[in-house]
DONU-399149 format. One line per field, with one value per residue (C-alpha): residue in one letter; x negated, y negated, z. Coordinates in nm, 4 decimals. Layout:
N
residuo	A | ... $
u	X | ... $
v	Y | ... $
w	Z | ... $
# end
This chain:
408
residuo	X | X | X | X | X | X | X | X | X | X | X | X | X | X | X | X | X | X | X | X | X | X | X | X | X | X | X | X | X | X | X | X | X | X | X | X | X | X | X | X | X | X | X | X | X | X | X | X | X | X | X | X | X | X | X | X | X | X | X | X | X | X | X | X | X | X | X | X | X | X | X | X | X | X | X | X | X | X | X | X | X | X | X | X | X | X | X | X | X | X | X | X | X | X | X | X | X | X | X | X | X | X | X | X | X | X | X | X | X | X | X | X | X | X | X | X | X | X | X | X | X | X | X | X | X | X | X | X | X | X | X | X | X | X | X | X | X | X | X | X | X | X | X | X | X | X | X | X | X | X | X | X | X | X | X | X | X | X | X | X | X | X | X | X | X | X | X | X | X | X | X | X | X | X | X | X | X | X | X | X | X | X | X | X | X | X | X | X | X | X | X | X | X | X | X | X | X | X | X | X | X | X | X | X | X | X | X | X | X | X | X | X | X | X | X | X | X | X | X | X | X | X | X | X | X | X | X | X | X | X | X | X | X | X | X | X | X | X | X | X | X | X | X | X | X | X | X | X | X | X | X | X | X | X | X | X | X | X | X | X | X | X | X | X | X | X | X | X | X | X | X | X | X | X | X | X | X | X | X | X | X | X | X | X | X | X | X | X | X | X | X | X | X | X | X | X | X | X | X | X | X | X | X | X | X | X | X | X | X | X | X | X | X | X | X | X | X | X | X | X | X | X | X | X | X | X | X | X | X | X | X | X | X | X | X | X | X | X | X | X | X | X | X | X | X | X | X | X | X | X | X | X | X | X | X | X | X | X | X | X | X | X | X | X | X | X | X | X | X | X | X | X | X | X | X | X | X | X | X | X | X | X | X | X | X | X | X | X | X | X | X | X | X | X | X | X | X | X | X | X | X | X | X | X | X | X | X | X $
u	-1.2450 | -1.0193 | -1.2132 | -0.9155 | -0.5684 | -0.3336 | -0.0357 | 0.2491 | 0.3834 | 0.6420 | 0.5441 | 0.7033 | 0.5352 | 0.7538 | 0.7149 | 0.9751 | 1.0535 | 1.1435 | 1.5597 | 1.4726 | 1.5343 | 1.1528 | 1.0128 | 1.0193 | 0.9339 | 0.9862 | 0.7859 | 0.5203 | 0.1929 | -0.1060 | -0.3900 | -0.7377 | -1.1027 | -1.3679 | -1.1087 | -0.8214 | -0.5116 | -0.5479 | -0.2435 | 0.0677 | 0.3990 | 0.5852 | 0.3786 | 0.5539 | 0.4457 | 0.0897 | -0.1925 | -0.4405 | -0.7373 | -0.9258 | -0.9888 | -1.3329 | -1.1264 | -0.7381 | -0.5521 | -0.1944 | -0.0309 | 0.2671 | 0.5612 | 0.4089 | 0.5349 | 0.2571 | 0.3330 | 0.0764 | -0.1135 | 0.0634 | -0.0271 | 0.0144 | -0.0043 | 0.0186 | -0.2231 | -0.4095 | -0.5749 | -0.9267 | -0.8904 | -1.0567 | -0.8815 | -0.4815 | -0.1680 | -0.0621 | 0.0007 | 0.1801 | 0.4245 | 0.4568 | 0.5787 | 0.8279 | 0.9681 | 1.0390 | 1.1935 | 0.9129 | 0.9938 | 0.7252 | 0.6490 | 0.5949 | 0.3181 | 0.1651 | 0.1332 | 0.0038 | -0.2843 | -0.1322 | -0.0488 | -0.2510 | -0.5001 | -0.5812 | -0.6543 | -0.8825 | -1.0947 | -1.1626 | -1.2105 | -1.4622 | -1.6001 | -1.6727 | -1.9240 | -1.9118 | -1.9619 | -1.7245 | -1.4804 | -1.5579 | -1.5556 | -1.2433 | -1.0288 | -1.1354 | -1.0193 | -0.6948 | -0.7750 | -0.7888 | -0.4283 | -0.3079 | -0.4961 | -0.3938 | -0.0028 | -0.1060 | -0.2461 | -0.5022 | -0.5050 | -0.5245 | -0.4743 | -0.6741 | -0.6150 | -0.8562 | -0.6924 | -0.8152 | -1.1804 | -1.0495 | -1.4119 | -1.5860 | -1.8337 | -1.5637 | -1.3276 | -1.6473 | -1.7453 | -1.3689 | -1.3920 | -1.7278 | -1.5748 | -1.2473 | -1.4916 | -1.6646 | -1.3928 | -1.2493 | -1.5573 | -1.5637 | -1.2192 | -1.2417 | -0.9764 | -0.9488 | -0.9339 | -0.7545 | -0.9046 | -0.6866 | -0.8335 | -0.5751 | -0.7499 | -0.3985 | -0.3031 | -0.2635 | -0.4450 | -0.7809 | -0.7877 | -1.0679 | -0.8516 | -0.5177 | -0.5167 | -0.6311 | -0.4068 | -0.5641 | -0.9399 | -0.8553 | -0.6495 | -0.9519 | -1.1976 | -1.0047 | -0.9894 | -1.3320 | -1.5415 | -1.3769 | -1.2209 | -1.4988 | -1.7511 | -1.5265 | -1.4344 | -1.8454 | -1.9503 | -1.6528 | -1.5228 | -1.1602 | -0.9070 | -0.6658 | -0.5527 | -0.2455 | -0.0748 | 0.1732 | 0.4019 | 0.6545 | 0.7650 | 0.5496 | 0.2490 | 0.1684 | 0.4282 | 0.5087 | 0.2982 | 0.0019 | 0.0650 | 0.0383 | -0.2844 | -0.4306 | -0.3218 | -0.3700 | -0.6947 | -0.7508 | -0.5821 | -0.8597 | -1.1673 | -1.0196 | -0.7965 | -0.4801 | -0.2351 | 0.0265 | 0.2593 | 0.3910 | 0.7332 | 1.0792 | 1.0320 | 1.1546 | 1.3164 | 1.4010 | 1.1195 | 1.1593 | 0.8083 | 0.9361 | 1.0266 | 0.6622 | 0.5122 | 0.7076 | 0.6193 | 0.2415 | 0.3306 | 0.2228 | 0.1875 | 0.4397 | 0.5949 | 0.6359 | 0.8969 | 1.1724 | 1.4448 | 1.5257 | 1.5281 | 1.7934 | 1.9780 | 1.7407 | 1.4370 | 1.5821 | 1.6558 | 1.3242 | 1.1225 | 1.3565 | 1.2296 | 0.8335 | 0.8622 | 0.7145 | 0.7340 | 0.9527 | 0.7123 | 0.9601 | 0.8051 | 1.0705 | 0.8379 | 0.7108 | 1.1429 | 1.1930 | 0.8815 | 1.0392 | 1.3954 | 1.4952 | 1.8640 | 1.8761 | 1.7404 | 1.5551 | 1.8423 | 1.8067 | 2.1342 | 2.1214 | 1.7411 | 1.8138 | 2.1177 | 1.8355 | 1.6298 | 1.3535 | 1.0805 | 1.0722 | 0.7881 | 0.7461 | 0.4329 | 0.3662 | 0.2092 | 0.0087 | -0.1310 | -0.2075 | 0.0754 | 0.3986 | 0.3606 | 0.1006 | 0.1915 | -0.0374 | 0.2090 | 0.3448 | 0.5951 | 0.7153 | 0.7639 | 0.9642 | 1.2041 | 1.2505 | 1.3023 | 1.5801 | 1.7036 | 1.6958 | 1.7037 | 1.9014 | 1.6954 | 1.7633 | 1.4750 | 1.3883 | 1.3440 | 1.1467 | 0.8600 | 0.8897 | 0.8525 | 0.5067 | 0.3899 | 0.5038 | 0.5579 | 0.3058 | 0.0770 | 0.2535 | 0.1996 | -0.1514 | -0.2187 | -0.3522 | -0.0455 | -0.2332 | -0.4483 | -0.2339 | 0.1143 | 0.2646 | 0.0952 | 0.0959 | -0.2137 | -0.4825 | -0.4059 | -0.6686 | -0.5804 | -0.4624 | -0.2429 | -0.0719 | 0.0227 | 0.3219 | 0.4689 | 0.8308 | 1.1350 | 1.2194 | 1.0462 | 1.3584 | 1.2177 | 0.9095 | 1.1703 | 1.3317 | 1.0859 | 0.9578 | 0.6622 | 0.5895 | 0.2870 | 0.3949 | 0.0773 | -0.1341 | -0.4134 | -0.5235 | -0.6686 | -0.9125 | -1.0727 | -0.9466 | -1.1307 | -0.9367 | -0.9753 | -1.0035 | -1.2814 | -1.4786 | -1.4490 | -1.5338 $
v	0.5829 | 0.3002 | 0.0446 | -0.1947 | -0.1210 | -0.3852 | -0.4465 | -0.6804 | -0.6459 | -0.4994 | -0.3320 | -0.3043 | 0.0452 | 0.0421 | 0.4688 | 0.6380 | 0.8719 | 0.6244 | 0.5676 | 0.2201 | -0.0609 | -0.1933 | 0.1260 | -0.0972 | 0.0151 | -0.2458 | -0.2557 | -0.0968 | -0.0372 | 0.0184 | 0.1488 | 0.1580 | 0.3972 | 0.3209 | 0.0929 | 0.3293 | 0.3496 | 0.5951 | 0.6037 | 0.3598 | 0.3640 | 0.2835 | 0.1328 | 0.3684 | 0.6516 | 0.5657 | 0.7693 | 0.6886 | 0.6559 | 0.3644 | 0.1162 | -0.0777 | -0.3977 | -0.4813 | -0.7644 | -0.8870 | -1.0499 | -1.2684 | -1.0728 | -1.0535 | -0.8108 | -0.6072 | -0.5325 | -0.3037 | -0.5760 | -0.6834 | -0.5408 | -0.7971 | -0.4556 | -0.7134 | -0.9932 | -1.1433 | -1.3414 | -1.3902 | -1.6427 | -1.9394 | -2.3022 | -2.3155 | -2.3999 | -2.7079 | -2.8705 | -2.6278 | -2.6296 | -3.0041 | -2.9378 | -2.6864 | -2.9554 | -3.1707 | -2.8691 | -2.7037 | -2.3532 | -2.0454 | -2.0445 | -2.4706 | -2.4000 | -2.1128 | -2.3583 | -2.6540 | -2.4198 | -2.2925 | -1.9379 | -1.6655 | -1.6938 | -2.0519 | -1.8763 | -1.6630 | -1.9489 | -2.0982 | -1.7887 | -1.6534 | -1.9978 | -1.9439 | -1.7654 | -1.4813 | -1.6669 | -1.9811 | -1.6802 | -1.5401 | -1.8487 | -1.9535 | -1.6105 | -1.5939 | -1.9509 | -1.7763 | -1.4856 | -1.6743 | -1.8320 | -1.4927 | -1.3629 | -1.6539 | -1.5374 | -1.1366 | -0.9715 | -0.7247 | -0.5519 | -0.7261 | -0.5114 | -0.7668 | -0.7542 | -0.8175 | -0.8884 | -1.3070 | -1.1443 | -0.9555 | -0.8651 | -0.5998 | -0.8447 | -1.0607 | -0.7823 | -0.6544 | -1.0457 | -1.0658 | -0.6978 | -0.7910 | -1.1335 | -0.9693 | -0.7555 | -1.0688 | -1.2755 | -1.0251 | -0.9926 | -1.3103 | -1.3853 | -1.0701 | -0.8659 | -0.5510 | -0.4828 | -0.2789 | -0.3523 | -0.3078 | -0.2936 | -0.4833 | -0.5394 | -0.4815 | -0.7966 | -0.9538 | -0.9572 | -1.1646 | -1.4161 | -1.2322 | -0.9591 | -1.1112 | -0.9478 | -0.6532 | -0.4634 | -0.0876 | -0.2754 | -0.3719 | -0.0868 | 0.1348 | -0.1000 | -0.0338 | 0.2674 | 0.4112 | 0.1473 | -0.0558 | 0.1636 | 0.4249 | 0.1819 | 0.0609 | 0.4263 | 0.5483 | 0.1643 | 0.2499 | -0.1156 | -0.0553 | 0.1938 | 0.2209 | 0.0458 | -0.1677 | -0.2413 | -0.4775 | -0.3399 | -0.5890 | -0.7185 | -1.0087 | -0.7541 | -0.4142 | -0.1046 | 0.1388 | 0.4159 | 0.1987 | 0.1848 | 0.5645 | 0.5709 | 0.2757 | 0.4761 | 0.8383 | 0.7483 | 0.5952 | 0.9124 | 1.1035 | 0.8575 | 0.9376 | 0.6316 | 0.5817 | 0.4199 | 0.1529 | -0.0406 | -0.4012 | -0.2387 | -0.3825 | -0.8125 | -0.9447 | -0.6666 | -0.2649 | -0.1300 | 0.2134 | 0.1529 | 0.2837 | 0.6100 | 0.6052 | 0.5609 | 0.8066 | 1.0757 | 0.9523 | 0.9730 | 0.6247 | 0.4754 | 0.1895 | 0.0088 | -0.3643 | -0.6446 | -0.4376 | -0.7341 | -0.4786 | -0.1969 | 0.0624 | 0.3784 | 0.5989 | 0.4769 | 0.3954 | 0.8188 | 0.8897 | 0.6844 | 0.8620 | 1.1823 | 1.0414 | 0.9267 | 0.6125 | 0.2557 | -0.0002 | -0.3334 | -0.6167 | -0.9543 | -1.2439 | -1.5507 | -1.4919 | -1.4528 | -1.7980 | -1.9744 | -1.8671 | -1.9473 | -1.6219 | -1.5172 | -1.1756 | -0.9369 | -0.6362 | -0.3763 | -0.3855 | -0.1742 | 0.0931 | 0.1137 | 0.1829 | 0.4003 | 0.6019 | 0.6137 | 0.4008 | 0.2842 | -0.1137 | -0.2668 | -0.6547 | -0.8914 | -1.2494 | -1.1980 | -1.4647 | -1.5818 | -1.9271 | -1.9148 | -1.7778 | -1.7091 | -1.9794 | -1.8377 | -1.7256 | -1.6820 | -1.3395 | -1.4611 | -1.6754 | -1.3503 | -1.1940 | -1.4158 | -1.4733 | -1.0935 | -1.1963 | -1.5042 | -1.4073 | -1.0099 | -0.9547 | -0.7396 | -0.7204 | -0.8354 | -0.4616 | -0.3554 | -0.6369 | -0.6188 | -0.2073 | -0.3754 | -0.5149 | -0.2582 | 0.1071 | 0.1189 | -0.1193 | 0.0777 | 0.3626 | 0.1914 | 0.1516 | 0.5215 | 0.4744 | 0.5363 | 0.7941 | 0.5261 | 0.2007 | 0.0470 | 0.1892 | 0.2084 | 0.5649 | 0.7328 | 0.7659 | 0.5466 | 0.2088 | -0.0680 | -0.2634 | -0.5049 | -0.8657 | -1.0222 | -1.2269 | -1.5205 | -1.3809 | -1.2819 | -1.0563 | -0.8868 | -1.0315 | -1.3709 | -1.2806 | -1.3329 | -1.6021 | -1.9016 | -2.1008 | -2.2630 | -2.1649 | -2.0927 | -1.7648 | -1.5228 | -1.4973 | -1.2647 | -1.0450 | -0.7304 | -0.5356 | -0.2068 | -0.2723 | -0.5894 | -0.9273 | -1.2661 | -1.4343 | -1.1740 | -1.2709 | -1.6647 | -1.6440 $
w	2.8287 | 2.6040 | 2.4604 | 2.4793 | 2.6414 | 2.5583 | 2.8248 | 2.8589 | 2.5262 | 2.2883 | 1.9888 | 1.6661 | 1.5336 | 1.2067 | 1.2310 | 1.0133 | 1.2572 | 1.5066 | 1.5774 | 1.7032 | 1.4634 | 1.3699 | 1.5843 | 1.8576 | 2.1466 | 2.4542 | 2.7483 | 2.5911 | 2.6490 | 2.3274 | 2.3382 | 2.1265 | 2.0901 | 1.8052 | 1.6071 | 1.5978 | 1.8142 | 2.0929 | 2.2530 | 2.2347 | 2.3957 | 2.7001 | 2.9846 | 3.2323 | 3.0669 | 2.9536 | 3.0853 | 3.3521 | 3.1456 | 3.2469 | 2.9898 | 2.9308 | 2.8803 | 2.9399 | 2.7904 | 2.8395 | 2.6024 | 2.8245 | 2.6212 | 2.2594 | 1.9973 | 1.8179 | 1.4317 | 1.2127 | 1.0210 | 0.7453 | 0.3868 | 0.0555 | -0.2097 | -0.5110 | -0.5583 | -0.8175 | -0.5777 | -0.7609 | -1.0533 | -1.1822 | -1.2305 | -1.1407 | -1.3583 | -1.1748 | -1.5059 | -1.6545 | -1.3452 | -1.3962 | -1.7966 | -1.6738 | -1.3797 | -1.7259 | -1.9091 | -2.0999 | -2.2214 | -2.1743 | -2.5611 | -2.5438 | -2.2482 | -2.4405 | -2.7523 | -2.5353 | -2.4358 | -2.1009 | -1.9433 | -1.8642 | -2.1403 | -1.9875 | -1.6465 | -1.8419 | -2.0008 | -1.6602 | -1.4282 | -1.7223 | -1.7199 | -1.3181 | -1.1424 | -0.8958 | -0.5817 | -0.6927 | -0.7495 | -0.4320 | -0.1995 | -0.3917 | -0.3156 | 0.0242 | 0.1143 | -0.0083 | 0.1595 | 0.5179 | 0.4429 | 0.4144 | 0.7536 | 0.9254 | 0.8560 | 1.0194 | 0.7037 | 0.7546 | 0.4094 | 0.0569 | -0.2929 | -0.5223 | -0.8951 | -1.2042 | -1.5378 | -1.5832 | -1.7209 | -2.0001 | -2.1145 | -1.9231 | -1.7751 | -1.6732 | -1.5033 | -1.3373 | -1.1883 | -1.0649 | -0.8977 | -0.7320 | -0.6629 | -0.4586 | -0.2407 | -0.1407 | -0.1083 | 0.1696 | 0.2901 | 0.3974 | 0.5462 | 0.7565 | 0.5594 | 0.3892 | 0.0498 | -0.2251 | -0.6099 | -0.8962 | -1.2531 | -1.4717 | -1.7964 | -1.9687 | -1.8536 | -2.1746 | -2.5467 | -2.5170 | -2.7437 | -2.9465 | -2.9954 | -3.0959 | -3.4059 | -3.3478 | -3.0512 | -3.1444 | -3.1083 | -2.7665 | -2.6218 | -2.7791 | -2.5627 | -2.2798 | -2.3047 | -2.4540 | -2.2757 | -1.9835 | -1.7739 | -1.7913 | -1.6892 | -1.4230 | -1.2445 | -1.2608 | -1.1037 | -0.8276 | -0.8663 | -0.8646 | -0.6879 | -0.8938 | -1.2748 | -1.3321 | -1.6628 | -1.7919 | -1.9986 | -2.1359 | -2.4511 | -2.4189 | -2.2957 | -2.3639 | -2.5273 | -2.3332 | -2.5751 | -2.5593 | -2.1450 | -2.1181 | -2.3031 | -2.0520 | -1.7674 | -1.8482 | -1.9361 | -1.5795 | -1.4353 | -1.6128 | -1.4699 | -1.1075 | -1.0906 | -0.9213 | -1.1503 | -1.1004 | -1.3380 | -1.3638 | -1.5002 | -1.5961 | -1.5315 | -1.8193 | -1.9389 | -1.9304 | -2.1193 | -1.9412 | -1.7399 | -1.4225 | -1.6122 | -1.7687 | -1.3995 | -1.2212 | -1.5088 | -1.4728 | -1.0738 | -1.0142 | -0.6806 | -0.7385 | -1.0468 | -0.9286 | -0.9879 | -1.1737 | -1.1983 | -1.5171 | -1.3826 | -1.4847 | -1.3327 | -1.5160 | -1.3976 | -1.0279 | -1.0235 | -1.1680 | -0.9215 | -0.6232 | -0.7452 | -0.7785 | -0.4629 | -0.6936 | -0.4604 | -0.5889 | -0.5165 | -0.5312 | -0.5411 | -0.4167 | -0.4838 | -0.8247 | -0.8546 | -0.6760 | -0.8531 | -1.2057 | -1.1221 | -1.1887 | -1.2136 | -1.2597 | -0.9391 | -0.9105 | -0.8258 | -0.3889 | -0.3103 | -0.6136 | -0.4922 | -0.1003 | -0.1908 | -0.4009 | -0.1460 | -0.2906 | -0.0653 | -0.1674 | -0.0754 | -0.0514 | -0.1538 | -0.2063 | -0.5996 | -0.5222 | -0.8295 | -1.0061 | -1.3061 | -1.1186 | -0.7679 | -0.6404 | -0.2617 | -0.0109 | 0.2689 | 0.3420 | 0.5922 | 0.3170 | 0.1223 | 0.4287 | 0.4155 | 0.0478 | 0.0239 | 0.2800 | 0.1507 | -0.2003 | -0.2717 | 0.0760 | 0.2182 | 0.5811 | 0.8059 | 0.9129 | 0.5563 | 0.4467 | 0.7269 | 0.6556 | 0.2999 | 0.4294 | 0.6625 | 0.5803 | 0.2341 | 0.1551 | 0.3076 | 0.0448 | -0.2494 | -0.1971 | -0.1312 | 0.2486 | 0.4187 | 0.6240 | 0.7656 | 0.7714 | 0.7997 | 1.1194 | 1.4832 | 1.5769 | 1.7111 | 1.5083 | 1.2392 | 1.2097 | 1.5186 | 1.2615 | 1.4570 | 1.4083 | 1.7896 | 1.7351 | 1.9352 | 1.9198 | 2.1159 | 1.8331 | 1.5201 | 1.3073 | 1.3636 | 1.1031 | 0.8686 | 0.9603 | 1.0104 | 0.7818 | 0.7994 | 1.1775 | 1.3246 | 1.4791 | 1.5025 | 1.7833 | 1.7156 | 1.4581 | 1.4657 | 1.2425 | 1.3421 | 1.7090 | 1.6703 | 1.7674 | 1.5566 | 1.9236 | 1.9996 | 1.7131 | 1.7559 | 2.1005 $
# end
């Protein structure tokens, strides 16, 4: 017997072997047992298994829960300020000298304790499940001290925890030099790698490790070492690759056969053929494009032609992407990259799913994967990505468990 059969409703199953545009599949009929998706597919042709409960949803499209892959959602403070000083034409280096960017963020989220870190990311957290998402990748990288990157880890589990969402932790200590080690690159990139990261993998605090590697950031030989060296601790590696400019990242994380290398505005021909061959996930992040005023964009056609998966996420974060909306993100990728609407909720779904590593679990509704569902108020799945600023979801599912369920 189903637990819960859902009826009256289209369902957008995003499945790559579909022919449909979004997988849809009208008329449909979906089905869930012990949190996973039984059965799903045209009412006509569903079974006659009898159901424990059956809900209709007046005409509702069903989407796999949306999937941010690239947040750094747990943080201390914000950069409100700083925003204000660029409205009146400061430059990056003029914020940096006032005090500002990321090394500010680290003063106040070190300054913070575990549960105001917590409580703070999961009133973040909410925003984001309030708008369909279901899964959250949550990176460290404000701590910059093993203590530190350990309270924000801890901090992202609870902060999910709380808002009823599942989580994906990222260890990004090569963020950015800590202001201890300013002079001393080798000292840190040796603490990464001989203390922090180890610690990290055998206290199972993080999935996978992240890396910026920029001019401004981290070489691309000292990258390798960060993330072979979380390869060998049993961590699955991802890059921040190619945002300010082409310092052949993407090549390095396709080698390394990295999940994803994410916002790429850089990226070149060489690295767009290596990551094709990888099967590496191009993470393109619209807002953090938008907030910056960006001019130059990550390479969308030469990427599909390729055969790229692109995924899309909001980069919510307190310095250049102070977003917590992913339909905001749907539409930017839109607006902005011109992505059409079908690629940029595939963007959120599917290949997010991909460049987390749980694609076998998450990110499309076929049976047996998770009931991870968002229940839309549409005519259309197109229409994701073309509000702004509308209320548009109608329940949320986790586990084959509905927000309404839990409230009632």
């Amino acid at each position: 017997m189903w637990d819960i059969l859902l009826l009256d409703c289209h369902v957008a199953s995003m499945a790559e072997a579909s022919n449909a545009p979004f997988g849809a599949i009208r008329n449909a009929a979906l089905a869930i047992e012990n949190g996973r998706i039984a059965w799903v597919g045209p009412a006509k042709d569903r079974p006659t298994t009898a159901a424990r409960e059956v809900r209709r949803l007046d005409g509702a499209w069903i989407t796999p829960g949306l999937i941010d892959c690239h947040t750094h959602l747990v943080f201390g403070g914000e950069r409100v300020r700083e925003w204000e000083m660029r409205q009146h034409g400061a430059s990056y280096e003029q914020i940096a000298e006032s005090g500002g960017g990321i090394l500010s963020t680290v003063r106040a989220t070190r300054a913070c304790s575990e549960e105001d870190l917590a409580y703070s990311a999961a009133r973040r957290a909410r925003a984001m499940a309030a708008q369909g998402t279901t899964t959250l990748e949550i990176k460290s990288g404000y701590g910059l001290d093993l203590e530190s990157e350990r309270k924000m880890l801890r901090a992202a589990s609870r902060a999910c925890e709380l808002a009823n969402v599942r989580v994906t932790r990222t260890f990004l200590g090569a963020h950015t030099l800590p202001p201890e080690y300013s002079q001393d690159r080798n000292g840190y990139v040796d603490l990464l790698c001989e203390t922090m990261i180890p610690a990290i993998a055998r206290e199972k605090l993080a999935d996978a490790c992240d890396a910026f590697c920029e001019t401004i950031a981290f070489t691309a030989v000292e990258t390798e070492r960060v993330l072979r060296t979380a390869q060998s601790h049993g961590l699955a590696v991802k890059l921040h690759a190619e945002q300010l400019s082409d310092q052949k990242g993407a090549l390095l994380a396709s080698r390394l056969g990295a999940l994803s290398a994410d916002h790429l505005e850089h990226l070149g021909d060489d690295g767009i053929a290596t990551m094709a061959k990888a099967g590496t996930v191009a993470v393109l992040l619209p807002c953090a494009f938008y907030f910056l005023r960006e001019t130059r964009k990550p390479p969308v056609a030469a990427l599909r032609r390729a055969g790229v998966a692109m995924a899309i996420a909001t980069d919510c974060n307190p310095g250049t992407s102070p977003v917590t909306s992913p339909l905001i993100a749907l539409s930017m990728a839109c607006a902005l990259f011109q992505l059409t609407p079908e690629e940029a909720l595939t963007g959120m779904t599917r290949n997010a799913a991909k460049a987390l590593g749980r694609q076998a679990s998450i990110g499309t509704l076929e049976t047996g994967k998770l009931a991870d569902l968002a229940i839309w108020n549409v005519s259309e799945p197109a229409e994701l990505a073309y509000w702004l600023g509308a209320n548009l979801l109608h329940d949320r599912y986790l586990e084959g468990r509905s927000d309404q369920s839990r409230s009632a």
